[in-house]
Structures are given as structure tokens and as C-alpha cells.
C-alpha positions in Angstrom: 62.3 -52.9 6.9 65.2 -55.1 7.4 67.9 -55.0 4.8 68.0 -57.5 1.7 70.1 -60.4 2.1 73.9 -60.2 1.0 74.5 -62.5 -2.5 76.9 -64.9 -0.1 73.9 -65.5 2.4 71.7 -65.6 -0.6 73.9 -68.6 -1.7 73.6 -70.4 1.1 70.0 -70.2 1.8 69.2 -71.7 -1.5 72.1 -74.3 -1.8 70.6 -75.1 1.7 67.1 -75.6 0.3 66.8 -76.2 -3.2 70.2 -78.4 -3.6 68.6 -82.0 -3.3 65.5 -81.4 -5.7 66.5 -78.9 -8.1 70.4 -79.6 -8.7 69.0 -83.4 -9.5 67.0 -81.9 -12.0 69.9 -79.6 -13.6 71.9 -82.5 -13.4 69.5 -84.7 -15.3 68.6 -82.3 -17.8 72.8 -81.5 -18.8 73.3 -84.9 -19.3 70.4 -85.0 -21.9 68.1 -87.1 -19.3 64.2 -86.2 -19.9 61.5 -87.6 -17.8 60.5 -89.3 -21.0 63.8 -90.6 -21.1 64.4 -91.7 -17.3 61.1 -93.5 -17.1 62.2 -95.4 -20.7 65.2 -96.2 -19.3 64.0 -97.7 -16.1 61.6 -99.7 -17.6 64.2 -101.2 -20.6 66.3 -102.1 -17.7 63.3 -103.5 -15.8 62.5 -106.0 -18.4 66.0 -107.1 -19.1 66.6 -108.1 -15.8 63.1 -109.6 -15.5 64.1 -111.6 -18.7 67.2 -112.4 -17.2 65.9 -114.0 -14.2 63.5 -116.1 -15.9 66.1 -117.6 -18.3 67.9 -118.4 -14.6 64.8 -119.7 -13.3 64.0 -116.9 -10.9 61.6 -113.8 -10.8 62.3 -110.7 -8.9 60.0 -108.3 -7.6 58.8 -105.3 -8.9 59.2 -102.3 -7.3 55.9 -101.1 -5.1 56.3 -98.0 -3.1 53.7 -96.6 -1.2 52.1 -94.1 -2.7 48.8 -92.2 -0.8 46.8 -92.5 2.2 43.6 -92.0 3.1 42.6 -89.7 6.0 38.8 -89.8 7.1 37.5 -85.6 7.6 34.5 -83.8 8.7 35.5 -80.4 7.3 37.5 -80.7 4.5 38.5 -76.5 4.0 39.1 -76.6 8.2 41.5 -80.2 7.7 43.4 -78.3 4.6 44.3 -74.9 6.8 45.6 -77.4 8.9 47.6 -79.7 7.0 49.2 -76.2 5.4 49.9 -75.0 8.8 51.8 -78.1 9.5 53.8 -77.8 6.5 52.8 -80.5 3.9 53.5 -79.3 0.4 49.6 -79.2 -1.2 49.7 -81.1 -4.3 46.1 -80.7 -5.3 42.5 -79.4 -4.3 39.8 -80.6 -7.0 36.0 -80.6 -6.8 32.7 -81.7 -9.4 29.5 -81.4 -7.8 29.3 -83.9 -4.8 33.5 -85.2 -4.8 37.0 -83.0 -3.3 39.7 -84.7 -3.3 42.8 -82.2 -1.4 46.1 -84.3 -1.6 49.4 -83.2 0.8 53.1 -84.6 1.0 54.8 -84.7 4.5 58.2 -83.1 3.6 60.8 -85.2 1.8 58.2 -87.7 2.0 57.3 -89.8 -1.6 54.0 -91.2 -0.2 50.9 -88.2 0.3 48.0 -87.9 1.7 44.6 -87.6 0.7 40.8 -86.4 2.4 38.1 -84.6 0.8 34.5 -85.7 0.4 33.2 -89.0 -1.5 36.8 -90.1 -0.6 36.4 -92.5 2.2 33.8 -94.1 4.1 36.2 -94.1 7.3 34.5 -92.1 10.4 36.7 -88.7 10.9 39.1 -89.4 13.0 39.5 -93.0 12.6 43.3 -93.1 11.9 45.7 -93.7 14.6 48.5 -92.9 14.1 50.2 -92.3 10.8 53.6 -92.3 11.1 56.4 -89.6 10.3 60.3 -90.1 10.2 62.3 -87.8 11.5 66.2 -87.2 12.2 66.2 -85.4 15.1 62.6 -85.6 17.7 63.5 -82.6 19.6 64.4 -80.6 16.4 60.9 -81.6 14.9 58.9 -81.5 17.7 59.8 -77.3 18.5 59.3 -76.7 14.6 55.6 -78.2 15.0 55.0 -76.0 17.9 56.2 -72.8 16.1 53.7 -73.2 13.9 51.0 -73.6 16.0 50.4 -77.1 16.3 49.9 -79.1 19.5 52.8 -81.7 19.9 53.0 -84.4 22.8 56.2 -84.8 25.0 58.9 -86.9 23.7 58.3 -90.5 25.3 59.2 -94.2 23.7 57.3 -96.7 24.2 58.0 -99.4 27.6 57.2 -102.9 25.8 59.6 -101.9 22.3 57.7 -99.6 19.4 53.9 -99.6 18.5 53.4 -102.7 21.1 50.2 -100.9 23.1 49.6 -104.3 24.9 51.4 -103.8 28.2 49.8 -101.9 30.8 51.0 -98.0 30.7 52.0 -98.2 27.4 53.8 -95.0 27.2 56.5 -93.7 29.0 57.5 -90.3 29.4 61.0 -89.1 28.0 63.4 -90.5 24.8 64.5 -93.7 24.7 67.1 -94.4 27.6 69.9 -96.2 25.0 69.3 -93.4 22.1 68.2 -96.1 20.1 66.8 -95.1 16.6 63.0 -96.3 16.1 62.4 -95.5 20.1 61.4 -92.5 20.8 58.5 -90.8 19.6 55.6 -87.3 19.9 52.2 -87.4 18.9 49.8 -85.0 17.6 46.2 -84.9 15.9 44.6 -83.0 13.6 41.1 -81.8 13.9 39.2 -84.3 13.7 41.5 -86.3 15.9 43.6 -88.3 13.5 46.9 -89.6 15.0 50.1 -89.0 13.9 53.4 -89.9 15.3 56.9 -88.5 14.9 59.3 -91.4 15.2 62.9 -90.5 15.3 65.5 -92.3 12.9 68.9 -91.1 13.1 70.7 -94.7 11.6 68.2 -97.1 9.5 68.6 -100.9 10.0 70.3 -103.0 7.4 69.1 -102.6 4.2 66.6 -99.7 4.9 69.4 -96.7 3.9 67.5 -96.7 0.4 70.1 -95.8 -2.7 70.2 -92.0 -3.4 71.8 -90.1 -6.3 74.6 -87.5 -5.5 73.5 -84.4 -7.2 75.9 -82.0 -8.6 75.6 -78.4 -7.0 74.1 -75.6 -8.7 75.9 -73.0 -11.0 75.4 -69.2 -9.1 73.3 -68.3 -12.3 70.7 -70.5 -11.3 70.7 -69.7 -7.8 70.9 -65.8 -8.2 67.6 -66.2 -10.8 66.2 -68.3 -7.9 66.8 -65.3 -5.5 65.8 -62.8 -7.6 62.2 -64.6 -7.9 62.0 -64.6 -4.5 62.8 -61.0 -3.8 60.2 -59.8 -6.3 57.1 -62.0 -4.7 58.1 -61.0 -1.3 58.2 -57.3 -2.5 54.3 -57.2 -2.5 53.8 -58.6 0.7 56.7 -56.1 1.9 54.4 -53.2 0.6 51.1 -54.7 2.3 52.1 -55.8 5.8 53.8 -54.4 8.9 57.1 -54.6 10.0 59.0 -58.1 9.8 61.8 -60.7 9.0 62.7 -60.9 5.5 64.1 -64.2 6.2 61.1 -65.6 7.5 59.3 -64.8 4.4 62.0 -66.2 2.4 62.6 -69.5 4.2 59.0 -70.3 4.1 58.4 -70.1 -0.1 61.6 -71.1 -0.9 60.4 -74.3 1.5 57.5 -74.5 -0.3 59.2 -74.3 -3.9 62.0 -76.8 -2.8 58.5 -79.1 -2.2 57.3 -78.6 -5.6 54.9 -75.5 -5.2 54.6 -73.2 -8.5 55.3 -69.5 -7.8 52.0 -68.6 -7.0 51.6 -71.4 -4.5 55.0 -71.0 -2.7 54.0 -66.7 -2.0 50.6 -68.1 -0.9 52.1 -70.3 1.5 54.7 -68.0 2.5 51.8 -65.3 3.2 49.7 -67.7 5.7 52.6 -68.9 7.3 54.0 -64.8 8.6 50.2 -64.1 9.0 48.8 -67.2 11.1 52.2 -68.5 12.7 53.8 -65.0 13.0 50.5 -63.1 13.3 52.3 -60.4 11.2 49.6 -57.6 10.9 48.3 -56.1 7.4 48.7 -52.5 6.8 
């Protein structure tokens, strides 16, 4: 077995992964901010302004954001192994009698996806495409194929994004000017649902969104992170052949930085060393 990480790498693999998500919640929660209390907030400051604007004359918007999709299956257990394998954080898998209803998010992504039966009455495979932002193309596209999946070349598209009405559509290769928006790889899942990965390095005006600045962890937190990771990859340690720790690590601590519980996040960890890694049981 390969040795146990050192507490400065161990540092730096969670302030890697968990930083965004988990210091935003740290910082929330020290500066007395419950969910309760955040979703309050917003929604006092919601109808102030609203008031506001109608003593001006005007009305703004509410917010809207996009929130699931719906993606037509023929084998709903088959399409979930899938959607796992490509690393979407699974949110939920319920079932009564004749319904399922499996929902995944993309990574970093707030809007999920959901199939299962009594869902839809789209034919299987109807989609095409679903779209997914990436920074880097090249970056995304070689993660995809590590884990198995079966990724188009990188091409952009000859008459400008999405526009399939010239002949020849696509052409092979990124964008010639490195334009963000322009170059693209496709991919389906089994039942031959589209998806593309568009790559977006610099947003257009007024599309950078508005994040919050998270304070960093305190070592405490991160050492108790480590130390629950150490113990759930113990039992896989003891029960499979020879391997990278770090694989093991990266994959739940991926999956916990997504939201997985515990339980979830060693699950996910398992399948990815055993069907992406084909690490062998003892």
C-alpha cells in the first residue's frame, strides 16, 4: 500500500476541494447566518425593493433560475450507472409502485437533471444536446475519457455556435481566434441523448454572475475532514488489491464537495477505482 498523505498535502487537497462550498458555509454559520435566516433575509430585501420600485413607478423582476431538466430513458438503473460514471453528484433516487424519479447535478452546476419512469413522455433519446460550460475543452474532454465515457473531437461550429443550418455544420478543431462560446465536444448517453461541452474561459458582459468570497477554512476543520476520509477509505483498503490512495481520496472528497453524505461519497468513491480504474477485489 502506498503511504498516507503527509498533513501539508492533506491541506491542500481539501482547501483544493472543499474551499468554495464548505468555507461558505463556516463562514455563514460564524457570522450567526442560518438558512432560515439567509432565505428571510433575501426575501425582506426582495420586497423592499419591489415596494420601492412601485412607489417609482417601476417593477423589477424576480429572480428565475433554472432549476431541472428532463431527460427522456429506456433503462432508468442502466442511465443512472451512467450519469455516476460521468460524475454528476446523485441528489436523489425515489420510487412508489409505477413512478422513479433519479435526479443528478453536473458539477458546480445549480440546475439538475432528472429521468426515471412516469417522468416524461419524451421518446429516449429525444434530447439534443444539453449543454455544459466548461473552462478549459481539452481539460474536460481527457477527464470524460478517463472515466470511460465516449467524447467527440474538439471542433466549433463554421456558421457561429448552435447554427446547424449551413451545410457541414461542424468543423473539426477549436475555434481558430480562441474565442470563448466556440469551441465545443459532444457525447451521449445510452440512450443517445446529446450533450455538448462548450468552453467559456471570459463570459460576455453581464454574464460573470456575483459570487461571495469565502473565508478559508481553520486546519481543525480540514484535519476532521481528513480524518473522515482516511477511516472510509480504510475498508476499501482492507478489501481491494493494490492501489492509489489518492485516487480514492480525490474521488469522495469530489463527491462530498458536491453535497454527497458519507455513505454516498465512499459509494462513489468505490465505483469510480472499480469501473474507471478496474481495481480488483481481494
Amino acid at each position: 500500500m502506498y503511504p498516507k498523505p503527509s498533513k501539508h498535502l492533506a491541506v491542500i487537497i481539501l482547501s483544493l476541494l472543499f474551499y468554495y462550498k464548505l468555507s461558505l458555509n463556516l463562514f455563514q454559520i460564524q457570522n450567526g447566518l442560518s438558512l432560515n435566516l439567509l432565505i428571510k433575509e433575501r426575501l425582506r430585501r426582495a420586497e423592499q425593493t419591489h415596494q420601492l420600485n412601485k412607489r417609482k413607478g417601476a417593477l423589477l423582476i424576480m429572480d428565475m433560475k433554472l432549476e431541472v431538466l428532463f431527460v427522456p430513458v429506456s433503462d432508468v438503473d442502466r442511465a443512472k450507472l451512467f450519469y455516476e460514471k460521468l460524475g454528476f453528484r446523485l441528489d436523489i433516487d425515489v420510487a412508489s409502485e409505477d413512478f422513479r424519479g433519479v435526479q443528478f447535478t453536473p458539477p458546480a452546476s445549480e440546475a439538475s437533471i432528472i429521468f426515471g419512469k412516469g417522468i416524461t413522455s419524451a421518446q429516449p433519446g429525444s434530447i439534443d444536446p444539453l449543454v455544459l460550460a466548461v473552462k478549459n475543452i481539452d481539460a474536460a474532454r481527457d477527464n470524460l475519457i478517463s472515466r470511460g465515457i465516449d467524447v467527440s473531437k474538439v471542433f466549433h461550429y463554421a456558421g457561429g455556435p448552435f447554427n446547424n443550418t449551413v451545410e457541414n455544420p461542424r468543423v473539426g478543431g477549436h475555434d481558430p481566434q480562441g474565442r470563448s462560446y466556440h469551441s465545443f465536444a459532444s457525447f451521449e448517453d445510452p440512450d443517445g441523448n446529446g450533450w455538448l461541452l462548450q468552453e467559456i474561459q471570459t463570459r460576455l458582459p453581464g454574464r460573470e454572475g456575483n459570487l461571495m468570497r469565502p473565508q478559508a477554512m481553520d486546519v481543525a476543520t480540514l484535519a476532521g475532514l481528513l480524518r473522515e476520509t482516511a477511516q472510509h477509505h480504510d475498508r476499501f483498503e482492507k478489501t481491494h488489491g493494490e492501489h492509489h490512495w489518492w485516487d480514492w481520496y480525490a474521488s469522495y472528497l469530489s463527491a462530498r464537495q458536491s453535497g454527497s453524505n458519507t455513505g454516498d461519497a465512499a459509494a462513489a468513491a468505490d465505483r469510480y477505482m472499480e469501473e474507471v480504474l478496474h481495481v480488483p477485489s481481494r
